[in-house]
LOKEMAR-964485 format. One line per field, with one value per residue (C-alpha): residue number from 1; residue in three letters; x, y, z. Coordinates in steps of 0.25 Angstrom, whole numbers. Layout:
<rs>
n <- (NUM_...)
res <- (ALA_...)
x <- (X_...)
y <- (Y_...)
z <- (Z_...)
</rs>
This chain:
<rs>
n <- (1_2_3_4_5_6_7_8_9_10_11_12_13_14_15_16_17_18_19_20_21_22_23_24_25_26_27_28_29_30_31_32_33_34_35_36_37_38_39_40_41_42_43_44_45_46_47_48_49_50_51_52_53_54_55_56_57_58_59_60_61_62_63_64_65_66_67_68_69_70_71_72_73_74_75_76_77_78_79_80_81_82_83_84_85_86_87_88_89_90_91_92_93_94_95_96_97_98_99_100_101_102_103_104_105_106_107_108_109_110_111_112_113_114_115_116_117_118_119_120_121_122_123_124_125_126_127_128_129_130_131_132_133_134_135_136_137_138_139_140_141_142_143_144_145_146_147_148_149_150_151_152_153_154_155_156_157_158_159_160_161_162_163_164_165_166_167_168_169_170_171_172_173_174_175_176_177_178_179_180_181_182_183_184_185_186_187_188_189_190_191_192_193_194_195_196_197_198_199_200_201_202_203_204_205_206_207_208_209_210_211_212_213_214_215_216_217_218_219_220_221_222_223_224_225_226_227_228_229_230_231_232_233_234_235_236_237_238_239_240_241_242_243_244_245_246_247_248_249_250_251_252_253_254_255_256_257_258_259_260_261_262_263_264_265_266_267_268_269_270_271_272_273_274_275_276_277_278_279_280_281_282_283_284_285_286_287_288_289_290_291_292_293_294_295_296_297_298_299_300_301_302_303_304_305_306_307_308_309_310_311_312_313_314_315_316_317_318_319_320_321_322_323_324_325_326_327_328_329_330_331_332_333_334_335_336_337_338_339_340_341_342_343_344_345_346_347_348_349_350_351_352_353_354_355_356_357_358_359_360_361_362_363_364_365_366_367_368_369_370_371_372_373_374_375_376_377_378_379_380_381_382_383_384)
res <- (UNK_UNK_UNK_UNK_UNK_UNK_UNK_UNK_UNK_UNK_UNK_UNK_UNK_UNK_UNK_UNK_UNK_UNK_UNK_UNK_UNK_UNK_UNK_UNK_UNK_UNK_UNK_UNK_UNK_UNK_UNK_UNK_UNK_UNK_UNK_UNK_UNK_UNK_UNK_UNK_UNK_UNK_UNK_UNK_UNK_UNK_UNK_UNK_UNK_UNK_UNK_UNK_UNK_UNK_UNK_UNK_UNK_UNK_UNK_UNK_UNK_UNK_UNK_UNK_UNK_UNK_UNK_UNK_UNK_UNK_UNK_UNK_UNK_UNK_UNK_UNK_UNK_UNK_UNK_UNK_UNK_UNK_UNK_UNK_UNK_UNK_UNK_UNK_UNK_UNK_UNK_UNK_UNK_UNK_UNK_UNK_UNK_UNK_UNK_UNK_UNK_UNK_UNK_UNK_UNK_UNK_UNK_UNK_UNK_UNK_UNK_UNK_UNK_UNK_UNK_UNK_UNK_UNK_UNK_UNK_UNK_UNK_UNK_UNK_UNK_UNK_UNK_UNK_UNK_UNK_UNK_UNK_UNK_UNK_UNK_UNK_UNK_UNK_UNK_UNK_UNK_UNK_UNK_UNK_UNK_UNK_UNK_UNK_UNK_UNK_UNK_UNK_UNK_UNK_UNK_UNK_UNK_UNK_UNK_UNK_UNK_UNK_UNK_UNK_UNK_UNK_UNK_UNK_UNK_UNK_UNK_UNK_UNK_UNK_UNK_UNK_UNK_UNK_UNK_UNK_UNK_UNK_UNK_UNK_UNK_UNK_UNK_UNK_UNK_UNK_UNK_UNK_UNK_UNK_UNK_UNK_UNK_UNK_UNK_UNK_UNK_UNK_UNK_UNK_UNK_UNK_UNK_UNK_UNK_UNK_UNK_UNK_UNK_UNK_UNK_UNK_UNK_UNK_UNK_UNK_UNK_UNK_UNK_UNK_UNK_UNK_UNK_UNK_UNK_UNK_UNK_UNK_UNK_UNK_UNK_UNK_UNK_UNK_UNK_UNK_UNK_UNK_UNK_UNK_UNK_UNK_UNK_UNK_UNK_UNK_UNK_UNK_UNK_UNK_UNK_UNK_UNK_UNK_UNK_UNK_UNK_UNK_UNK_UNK_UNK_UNK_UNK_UNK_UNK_UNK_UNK_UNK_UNK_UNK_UNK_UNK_UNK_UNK_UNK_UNK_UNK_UNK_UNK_UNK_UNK_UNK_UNK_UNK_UNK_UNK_UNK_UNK_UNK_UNK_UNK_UNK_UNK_UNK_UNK_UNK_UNK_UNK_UNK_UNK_UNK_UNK_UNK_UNK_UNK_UNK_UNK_UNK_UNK_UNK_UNK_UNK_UNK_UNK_UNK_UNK_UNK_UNK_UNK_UNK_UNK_UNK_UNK_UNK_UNK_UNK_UNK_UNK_UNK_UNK_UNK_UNK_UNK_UNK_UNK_UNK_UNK_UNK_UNK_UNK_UNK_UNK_UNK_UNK_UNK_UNK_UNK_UNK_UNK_UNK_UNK_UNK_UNK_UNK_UNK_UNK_UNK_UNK_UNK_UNK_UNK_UNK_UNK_UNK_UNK_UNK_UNK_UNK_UNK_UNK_UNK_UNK_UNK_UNK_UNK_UNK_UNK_UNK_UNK_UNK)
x <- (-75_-61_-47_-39_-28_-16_-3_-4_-11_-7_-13_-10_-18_-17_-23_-30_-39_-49_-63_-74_-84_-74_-81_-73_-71_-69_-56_-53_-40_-30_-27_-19_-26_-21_-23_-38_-45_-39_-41_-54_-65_-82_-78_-65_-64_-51_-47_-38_-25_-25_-16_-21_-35_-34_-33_-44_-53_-50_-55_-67_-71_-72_-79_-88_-88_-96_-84_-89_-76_-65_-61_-48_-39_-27_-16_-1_4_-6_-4_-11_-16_-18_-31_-37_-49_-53_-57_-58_-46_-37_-35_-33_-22_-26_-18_-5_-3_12_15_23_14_0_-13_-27_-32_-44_-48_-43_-49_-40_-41_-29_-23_-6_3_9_-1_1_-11_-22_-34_-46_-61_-71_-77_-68_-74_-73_-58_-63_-72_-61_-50_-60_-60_-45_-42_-52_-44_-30_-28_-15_-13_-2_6_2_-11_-12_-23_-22_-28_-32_-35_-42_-46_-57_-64_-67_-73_-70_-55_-58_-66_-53_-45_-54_-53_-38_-39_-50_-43_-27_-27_-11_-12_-6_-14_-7_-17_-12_-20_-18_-25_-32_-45_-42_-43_-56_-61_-73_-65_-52_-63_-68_-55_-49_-56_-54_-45_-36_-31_-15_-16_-5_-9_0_-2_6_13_19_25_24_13_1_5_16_6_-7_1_6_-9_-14_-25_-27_-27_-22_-10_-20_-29_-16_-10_-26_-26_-14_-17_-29_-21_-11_-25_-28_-13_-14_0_4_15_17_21_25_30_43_39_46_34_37_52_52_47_51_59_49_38_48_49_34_30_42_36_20_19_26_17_18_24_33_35_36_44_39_45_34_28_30_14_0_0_16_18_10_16_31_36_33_32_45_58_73_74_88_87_80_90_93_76_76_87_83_68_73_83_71_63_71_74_59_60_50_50_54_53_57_48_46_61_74_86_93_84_84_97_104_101_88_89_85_72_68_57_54_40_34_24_31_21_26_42_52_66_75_84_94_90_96_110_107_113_101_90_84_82_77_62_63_53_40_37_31_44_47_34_38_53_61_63_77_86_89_104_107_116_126_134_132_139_144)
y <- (46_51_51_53_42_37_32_20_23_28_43_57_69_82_94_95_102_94_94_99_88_75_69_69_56_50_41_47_45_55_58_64_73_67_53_53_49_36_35_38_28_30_23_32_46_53_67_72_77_93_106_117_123_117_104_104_110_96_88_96_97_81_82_89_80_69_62_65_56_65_76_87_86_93_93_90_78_72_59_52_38_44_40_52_53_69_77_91_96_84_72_60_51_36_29_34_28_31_25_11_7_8_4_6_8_1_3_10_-2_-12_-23_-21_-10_-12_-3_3_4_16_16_16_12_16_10_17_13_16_8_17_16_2_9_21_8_2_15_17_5_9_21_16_17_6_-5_-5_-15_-17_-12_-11_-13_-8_-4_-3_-19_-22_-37_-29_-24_-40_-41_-26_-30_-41_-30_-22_-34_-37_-23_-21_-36_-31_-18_-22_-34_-36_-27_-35_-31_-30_-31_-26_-35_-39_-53_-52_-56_-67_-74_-75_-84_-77_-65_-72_-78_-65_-59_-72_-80_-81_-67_-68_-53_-52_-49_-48_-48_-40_-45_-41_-49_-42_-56_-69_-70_-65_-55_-48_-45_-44_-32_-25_-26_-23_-34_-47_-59_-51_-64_-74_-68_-63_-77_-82_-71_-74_-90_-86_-78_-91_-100_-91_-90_-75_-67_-62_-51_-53_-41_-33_-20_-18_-12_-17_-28_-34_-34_-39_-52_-51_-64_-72_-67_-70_-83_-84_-80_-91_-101_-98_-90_-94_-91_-78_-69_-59_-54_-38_-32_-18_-5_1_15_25_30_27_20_17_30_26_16_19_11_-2_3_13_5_7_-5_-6_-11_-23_-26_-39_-42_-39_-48_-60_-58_-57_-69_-77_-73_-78_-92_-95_-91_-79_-67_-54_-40_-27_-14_-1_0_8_0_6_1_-13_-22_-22_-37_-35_-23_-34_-35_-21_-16_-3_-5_10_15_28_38_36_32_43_42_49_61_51_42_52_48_32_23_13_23_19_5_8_7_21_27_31_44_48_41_56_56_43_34_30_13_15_27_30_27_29_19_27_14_-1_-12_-19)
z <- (10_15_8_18_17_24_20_17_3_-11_-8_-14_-9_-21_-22_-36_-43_-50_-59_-52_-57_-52_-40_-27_-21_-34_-41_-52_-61_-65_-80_-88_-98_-111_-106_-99_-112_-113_-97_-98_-94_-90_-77_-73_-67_-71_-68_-79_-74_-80_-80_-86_-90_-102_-98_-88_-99_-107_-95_-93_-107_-106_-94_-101_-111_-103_-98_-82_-78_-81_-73_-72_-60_-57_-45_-44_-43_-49_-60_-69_-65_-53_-46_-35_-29_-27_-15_-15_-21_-18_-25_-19_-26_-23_-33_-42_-55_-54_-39_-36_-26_-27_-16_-13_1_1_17_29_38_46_55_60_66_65_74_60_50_40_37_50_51_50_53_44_32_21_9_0_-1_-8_-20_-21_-22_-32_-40_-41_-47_-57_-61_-61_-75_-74_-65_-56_-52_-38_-30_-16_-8_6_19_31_28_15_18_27_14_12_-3_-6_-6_-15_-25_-25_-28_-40_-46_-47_-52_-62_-66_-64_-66_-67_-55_-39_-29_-15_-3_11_21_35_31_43_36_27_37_36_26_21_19_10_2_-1_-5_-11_-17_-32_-31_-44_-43_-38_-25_-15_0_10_24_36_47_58_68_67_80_83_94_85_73_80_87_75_68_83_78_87_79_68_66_65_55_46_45_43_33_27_24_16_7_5_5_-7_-14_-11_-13_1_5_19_27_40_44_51_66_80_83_68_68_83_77_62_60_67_60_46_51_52_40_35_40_38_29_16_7_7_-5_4_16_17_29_29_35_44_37_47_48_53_64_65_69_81_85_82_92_86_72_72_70_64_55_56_70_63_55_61_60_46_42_51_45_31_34_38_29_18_26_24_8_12_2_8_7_16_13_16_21_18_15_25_36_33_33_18_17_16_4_-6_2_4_-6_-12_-4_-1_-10_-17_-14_1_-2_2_6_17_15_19_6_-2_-1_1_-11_-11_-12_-24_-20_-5_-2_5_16_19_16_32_36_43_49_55_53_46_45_50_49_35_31_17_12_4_-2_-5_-2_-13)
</rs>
């Protein structure tokens, strides 16, 4: 079992010290000292934030005291809620109470392979990320608003999806559950049957489009028949009043096509909740392929404003993501959402000075290790 993760996943890596008899490999809870006794449970594991001597004499003396699930930890930047699993000297942070935006990578596995992915591939088994999913849902001692289930693609796990489902249902009822999928597989019959049938939990599947043919989106997923499957999949989740977000990533082979494949979605797909239009995240496999995956957004302007203007022609629901407001057309500002998840959200020296800052959804944080969606103008005053 490994805990090397990518971007793509609520992650923190902190060097702690920790209670020699905590099991490494484990999820355990964080926990403030004066609050543990009315977190405590048989079935939990919680590591008792401390920092002093003192303190961590309190822990061990209920250690000691027969309760074998409470432990001492300490390390900076460390909160309580938050949910780590321990290796050596490090804790690994899977799930922050206090963040906006929160998921749970459930496998590494994908049967598609797209030119930008942030989060690549891998093949080997990995179902382990499934019981250590399983067991951070557990220990969330509140329920946030949303939950994100990601990938690689999750629908390859078949009935263990459906078991991750049932558990947040279970244990956050009032939680939505949002389920990044290519849709390739439901498709199949047997396998929407699994995962659907009598699901009652509030799920909302996110499923990319990237053109309105097959050849456009078959060659960003680099995954013949990808289209047909997607749309296949797609009708199962209308067949099963499913919630859809539709959505695609803004590289050259997207925007080369976009009011087209607007105009498709307007015409075939109107059952869908929104469409997403997504600023592309400058690593993985983007950085490999910059030259359909790098592009200056303002060059699109035109793109953008057509697609929107069709968009709302067809009555479909819209949203802009993952971009600055200076990179996208000021028509287009009421559209744009504060879309990246705050642990990776940075701004450019240049925001500094910018009079729309608060309300702009920013940039990814390894935007330097990449680019940025257009250049960064700040907008130093509004039109009335």
């Amino acid at each position: 079992m490994g805990y090397a993760r990518g971007h793509g996943v609520e992650m923190r890596k902190i060097s702690v010290r920790h209670s020699s008899w905590t099991d490494s490999g484990r999820v355990c809870r964080v926990a403030a000292l004066d609050e543990a006794a009315g977190e405590w449970e048989p079935q939990l594991r919680l590591l008792v934030l401390v920092h002093n001597s003192d303190e961590l004499a309190s822990v061990s003396r209920l250690h000691d005291a027969g309760l074998q699930n409470i432990g001492w930890i300490t390390g900076a930047n460390l909160m309580p809620g938050d949910i780590v699993v321990l290796r050596d000297q490090h804790a690994f942070v899977l799930y922050r109470e206090s963040d906006i935006h929160h998921s749970l990578l459930l496998t590494n596995r994908c049967n598609s392979y797209c030119l930008m992915c942030s989060q690549p591939p891998t093949r080997h088994a990995d179902e382990w990320l499934v019981d250590e999913a399983l067991d951070v849902i557990h220990h969330m001692r509140n329920s946030p608003a949303v939950l994100g289930l990601s990938g690689g693609e999750p629908l390859l796990l078949g009935a263990r999806l459906r078991q991750v489902i049932e558990a947040i249902k279970a244990r956050h009822p009032e939680t939505r559950i949002d389920v990044l999928t290519n849709a390739r597989l439901l498709g199949n019959q047997a396998v929407a049957a699994s995962i659907l049938d009598g699901l009652n939990a509030k799920v909302t599947w996110l499923v990319p489009l990237y053109g309105h043919a097959e050849f456009f989106h078959d060659f960003v997923v680099q995954a013949p028949g990808a289209f047909e499957e997607t749309l296949s999949g797609l009708l199962a989740l209308q067949v099963y009043r499913q919630t859809v977000q539709l959505r695609t990533v803004l590289i050259e082979p997207v925007l080369t096509v976009l009011p087209e494949l607007c105009a498709f979605i307007g015409r075939n797909l109107p059952f869908i909740r929104e469409f997403a239009l997504m600023g592309c995240e400058p690593i993985g496999f983007a950085l490999a392929n910059r030259e359909h995956c790098e592009v200056d957004l303002a060059d699109w302007s035109d793109t953008l404003l057509q697609a929107g203007k069709t968009l709302r022609r067809h009555t479909v629901p819209f949203v802009l993501m993952n971009t600055p407001l200076c990179a996208i057309p000021r028509l287009l500002w009421p559209d744009a959402a504060m879309s990246i998840s705050d642990w990776k959200n940075v701004y450019a020296d240049e925001c500094s000075q910018c009079a729309v800052k608060p309300d702009c959804p920013g940039l990814f944080a390894w935007h330097e290790r990449g680019w940025t969606p257009s250049r960064i103008l700040p907008i130093v005053e509004l039109a009335s």
